[in-house]
N, C-alpha and C positions, 0 to 999 in steps of 0.2 A: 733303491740300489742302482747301481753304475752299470750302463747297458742291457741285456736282455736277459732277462731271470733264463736259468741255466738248473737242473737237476742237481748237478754238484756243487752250487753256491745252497741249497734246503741241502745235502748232506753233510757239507763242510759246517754252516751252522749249527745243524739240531742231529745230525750223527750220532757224535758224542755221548749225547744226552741219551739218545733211541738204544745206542748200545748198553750205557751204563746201566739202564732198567733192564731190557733184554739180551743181552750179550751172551750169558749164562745158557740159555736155550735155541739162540743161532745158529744154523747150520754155518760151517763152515765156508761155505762156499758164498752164502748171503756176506760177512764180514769180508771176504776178497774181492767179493763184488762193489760196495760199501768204498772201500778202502782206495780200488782203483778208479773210480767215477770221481772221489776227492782229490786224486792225486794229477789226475787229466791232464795235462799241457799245462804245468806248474813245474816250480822247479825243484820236487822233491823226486820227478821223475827222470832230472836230469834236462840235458839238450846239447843246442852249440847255437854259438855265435859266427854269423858270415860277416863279409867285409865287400861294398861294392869295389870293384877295380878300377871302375873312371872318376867316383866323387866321392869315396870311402864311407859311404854312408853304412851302420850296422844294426844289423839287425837278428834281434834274439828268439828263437824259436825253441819251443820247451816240447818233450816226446809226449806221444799220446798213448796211452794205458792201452789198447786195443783192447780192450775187454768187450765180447760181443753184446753186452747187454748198458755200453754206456751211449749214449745218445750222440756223443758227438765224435764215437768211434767209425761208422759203418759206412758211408760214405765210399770211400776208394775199395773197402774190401765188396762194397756192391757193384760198383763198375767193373772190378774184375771177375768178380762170376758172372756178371752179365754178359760180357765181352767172350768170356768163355762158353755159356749159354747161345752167343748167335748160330754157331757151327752144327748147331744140334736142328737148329728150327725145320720145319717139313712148311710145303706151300697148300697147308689144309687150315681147315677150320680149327680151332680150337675149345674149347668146355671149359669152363670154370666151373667148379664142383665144389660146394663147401659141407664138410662133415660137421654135427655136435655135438657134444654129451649133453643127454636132461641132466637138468640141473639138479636132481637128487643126487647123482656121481658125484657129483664134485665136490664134497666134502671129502668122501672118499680117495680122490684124484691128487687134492691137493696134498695129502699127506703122503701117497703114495705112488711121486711126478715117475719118476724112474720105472716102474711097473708098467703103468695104465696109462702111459702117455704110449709106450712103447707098443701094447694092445691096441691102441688107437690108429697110429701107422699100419698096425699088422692087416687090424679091422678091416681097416677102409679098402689098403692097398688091397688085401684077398677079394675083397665083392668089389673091385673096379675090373682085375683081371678075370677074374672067376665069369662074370657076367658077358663080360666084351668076346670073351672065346664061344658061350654060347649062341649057336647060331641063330637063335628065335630073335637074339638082340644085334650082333654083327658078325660072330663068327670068326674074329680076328683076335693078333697079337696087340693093344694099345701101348701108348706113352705115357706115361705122368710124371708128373713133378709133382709132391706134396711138401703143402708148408705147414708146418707148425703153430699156432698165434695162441697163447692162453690167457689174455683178457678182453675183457669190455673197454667199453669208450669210458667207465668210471674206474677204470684201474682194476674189476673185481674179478675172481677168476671166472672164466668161461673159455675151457679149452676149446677148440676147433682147427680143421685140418681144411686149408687149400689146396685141392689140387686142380692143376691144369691140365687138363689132359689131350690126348691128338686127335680131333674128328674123323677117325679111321684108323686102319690098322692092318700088321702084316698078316698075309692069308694062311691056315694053316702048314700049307706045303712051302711057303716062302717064295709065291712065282707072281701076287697079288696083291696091288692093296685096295682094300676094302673099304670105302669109303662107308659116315654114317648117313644116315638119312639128311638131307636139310636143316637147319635147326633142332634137328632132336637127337640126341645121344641115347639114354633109356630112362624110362617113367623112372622117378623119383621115388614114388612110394615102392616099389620094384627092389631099387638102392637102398631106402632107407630098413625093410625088412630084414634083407637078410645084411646088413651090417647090423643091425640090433643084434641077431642072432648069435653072429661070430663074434662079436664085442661081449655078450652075457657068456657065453662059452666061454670064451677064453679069461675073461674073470672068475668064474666059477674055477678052472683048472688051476688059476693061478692060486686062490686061497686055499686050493687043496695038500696042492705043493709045498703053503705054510711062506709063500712070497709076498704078503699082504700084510700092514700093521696099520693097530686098530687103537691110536691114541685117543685121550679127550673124549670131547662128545660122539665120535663114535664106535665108543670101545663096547658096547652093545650089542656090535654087528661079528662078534667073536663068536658069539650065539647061535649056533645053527637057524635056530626058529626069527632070529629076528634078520638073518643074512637074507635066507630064501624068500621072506618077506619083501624085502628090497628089491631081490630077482623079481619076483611075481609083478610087483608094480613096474617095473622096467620094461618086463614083455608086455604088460597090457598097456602102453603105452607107444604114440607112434613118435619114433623118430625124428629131425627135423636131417633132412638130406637136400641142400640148396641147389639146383642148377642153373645159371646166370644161361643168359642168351650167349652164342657163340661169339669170337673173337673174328672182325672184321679184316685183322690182315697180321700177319708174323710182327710187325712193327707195333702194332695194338700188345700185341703180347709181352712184348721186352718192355713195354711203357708199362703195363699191367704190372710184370713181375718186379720192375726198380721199385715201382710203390708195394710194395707185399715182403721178399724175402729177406731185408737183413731190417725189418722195423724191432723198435722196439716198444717196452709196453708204452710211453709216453716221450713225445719228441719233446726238444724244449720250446719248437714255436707255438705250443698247445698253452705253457705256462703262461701268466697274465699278470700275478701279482704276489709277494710274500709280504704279508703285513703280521711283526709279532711270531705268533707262532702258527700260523692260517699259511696256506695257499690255496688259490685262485689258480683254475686252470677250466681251456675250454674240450668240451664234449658234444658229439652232437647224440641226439635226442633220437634212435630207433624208431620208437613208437611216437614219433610226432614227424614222421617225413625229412627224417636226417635233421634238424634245427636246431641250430648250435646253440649251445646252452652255455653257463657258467656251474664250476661246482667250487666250492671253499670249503678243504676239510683241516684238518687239525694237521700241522706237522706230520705228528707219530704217526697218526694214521693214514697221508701218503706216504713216508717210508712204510708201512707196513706192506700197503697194498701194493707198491711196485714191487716188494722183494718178493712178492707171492710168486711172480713171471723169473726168477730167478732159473735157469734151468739144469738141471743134476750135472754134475764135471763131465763133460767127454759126451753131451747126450748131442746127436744129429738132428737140428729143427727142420731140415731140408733133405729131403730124399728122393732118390730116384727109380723109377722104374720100368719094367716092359722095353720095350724096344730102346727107353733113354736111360737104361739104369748102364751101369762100368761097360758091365759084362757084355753088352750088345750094343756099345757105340759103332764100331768098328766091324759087326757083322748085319746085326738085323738093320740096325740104324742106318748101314751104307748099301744096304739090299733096297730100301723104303726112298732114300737117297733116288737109286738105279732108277726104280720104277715112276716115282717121281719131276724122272728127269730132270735131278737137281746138281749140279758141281759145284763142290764146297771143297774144301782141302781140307784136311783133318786138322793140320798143324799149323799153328797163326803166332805169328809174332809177338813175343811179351812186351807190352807197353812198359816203363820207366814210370816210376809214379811222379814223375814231376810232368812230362806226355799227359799224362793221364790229368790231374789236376790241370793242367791248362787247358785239356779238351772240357770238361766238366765246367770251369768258373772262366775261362776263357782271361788267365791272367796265368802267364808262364813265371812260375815261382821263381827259375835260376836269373832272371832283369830285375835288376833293380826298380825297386817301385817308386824311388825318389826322382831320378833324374833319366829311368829308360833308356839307357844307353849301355851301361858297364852291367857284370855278371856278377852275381854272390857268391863267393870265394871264402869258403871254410877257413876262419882263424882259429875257431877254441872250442876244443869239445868240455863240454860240464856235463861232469858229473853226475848222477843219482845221489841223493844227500842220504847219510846212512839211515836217516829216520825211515826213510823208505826199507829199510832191508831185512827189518823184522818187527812186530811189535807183539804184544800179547794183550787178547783181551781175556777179564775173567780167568789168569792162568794159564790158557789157552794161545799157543803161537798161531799165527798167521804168516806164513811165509808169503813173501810177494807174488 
């Protein structure tokens, strides 16, 4: 193939085919998913034509789908939360903390992202702040940002939560911050208990509620005796609650966070080779000291496994909280500010995304790339082709 294998040139080919066998059983949201990753910076998405003003040279530029889960969307909308992100940073240490479900969940999980992705956030977030206000471990208000990521380096699921969190925090009365100890936030197995705890709870509530379904292979677990079953191995089981060494400096953290919050399950520089109906893409190796490895699976079965990382309409993979959630930018966060002796101004300038792209690739889109002299000067907006404006699979619309 012509230039760099891309996610959308395996959908644009074997799509079709992956829908016509399951299309019928797609969530809806997987075929718009689907549908915009094919349409990407082509011209069924529409675009315009510019025109240089010193050598007329022109140049066509097609819209890109934004869909958060296409690879070659994320880009600018990460520069802007990040840019948005600096005004927030405190001059401490930072935690990186990574939560997991055992892997008996996730059968469960997968069928039911919208539920127990949600208990996941709840989870982790209540034993980060729960713990951090008890005084035996710091006694303060903390910060976090948690991320979302629900696979493996092989595509498959395995949800987990990052959060970064503040190495300190505001002191009950608000006149304090409370720094943590040196390199240590709180024992791990401390963390990992009672998130177990609150994670089987709040599952347990939820199937009570009658919020939980129980397709396929584990429609078994509809069964009192064989649900409680699954609890019991859950609690007798420890955890995995990760805490990374601290963050070296507020700059370490924004480089941290650009690689972490707008990824998705496989970039396209990971792909290597589509021969037939096979792709070729690299992974590294966990249990061998990160060693990047090759894996070749079947078409169908990379689109399967990516659409698994698909995430429910309208669900938050990034959330915030304690002194950095909404609610408390502008009071706790600017109290932690005072005491810090930090000045930041709240309100920052919005970059221009063509600013913004030329700070990033260090090539200012409105010069001309032929001759560097003249500006590109909108002659002709195109259209969305109406093929784009509805289709149906299996019966079923898909609006755009």
């Amino acid at each position: 193939m012509r230039g760099p294998l891309e996610v959308a040139d395996i959908f644009r080919l074997h799509g079709p085919g992956y829908r016509e066998v399951h299309g019928r059983e797609m969530p809806l949201r997987h075929l718009r998913a689907m549908r915009a990753i094919e349409a990407c910076r082509t011209a069924e998405l529409g675009g315009h034509v510019e025109e240089c003003d010193h050598c007329g040279t022109l140049r066509i530029s097609y819209n890109s789908c934004r869909n958060r889960h296409c690879p070659k969307c994320q880009c600018l909308d990460k520069e802007r939360w990040l840019e948005a992100r600096k005004k927030d940073l405190l001059p401490t240490q930072y935690f990186h903390l990574v939560f997991t479900l055992p892997e008996g969940l996730r059968p469960l999980v997968l069928r039911n992202q919208d539920v127990l992705y949600g208990i996941l956030f709840k989870a982790a977030s209540e034993t980060l702040k729960e713990l951090a206000k008890d005084p035996e471990y710091l006694g303060a208000e903390v910060g976090f940002i948690a991320i979302l990521h629900t696979w493996s380096q092989t595509l498959m699921d395995h949800p987990h939560l990052h959060c970064i969190v503040t190495g300190g925090g505001l002191s009950p009365d608000g006149k304090k911050w409370t720094p943590c100890k040196k390199d240590f936030f709180i024992h791990v197995k401390v963390l990992s208990r009672l998130f177990r705890g609150k994670f089987l709870a709040y599952l347990k509530e939820a199937r009570e509620k009658g919020k939980l379904a129980f397709p396929g292979n584990i429609a078994h677990l509809k069964e009192d005796r064989f649900f409680k079953a699954m609890l019991d191995d859950l609690y007798d089981q420890e955890w995995v609650v990760y805490c990374k060494l601290p963050f070296s400096s507020a700059e370490t953290v924004m480089d941290y966070l650009g690689r972490y919050t707008h990824r998705v399950a496989i970039s396209n520089n990971r792909l290597v080779k589509m021969e037939g109906d096979q792709v070729t893409f690299r992974y590294r190796d966990r249990r061998e000291n990160d060693t990047i490895r090759l894996m070749t699976l079947n078409t169908s079965e990379f689109i399967r496994r990516f659409l698994l990382h698909i995430l429910p309409d309208g669900f938050m993979k990034i959330r915030h909280y304690g002194i950095l959630s909404n609610r408390n930018r502008k009071t706790k966060l600017a109290q932690c500010k005072r005491l810090l002796g930090v000045d930041c101004p709240w309100e920052h300038e919005k970059e221009s995304w063509q600013d913004l792209l030329a700070r990033i690739t260090g090539i200012d889109p409105r010069i001309c790339p032929c001759c560097g002299k003249g500006k590109m000067v909108l002659k002709q907006v195109l259209h969305p082709s109406t093929a784009h404006s509805c289709r149906y699979y299996h019966g079923r619309q898909v609006p755009p």
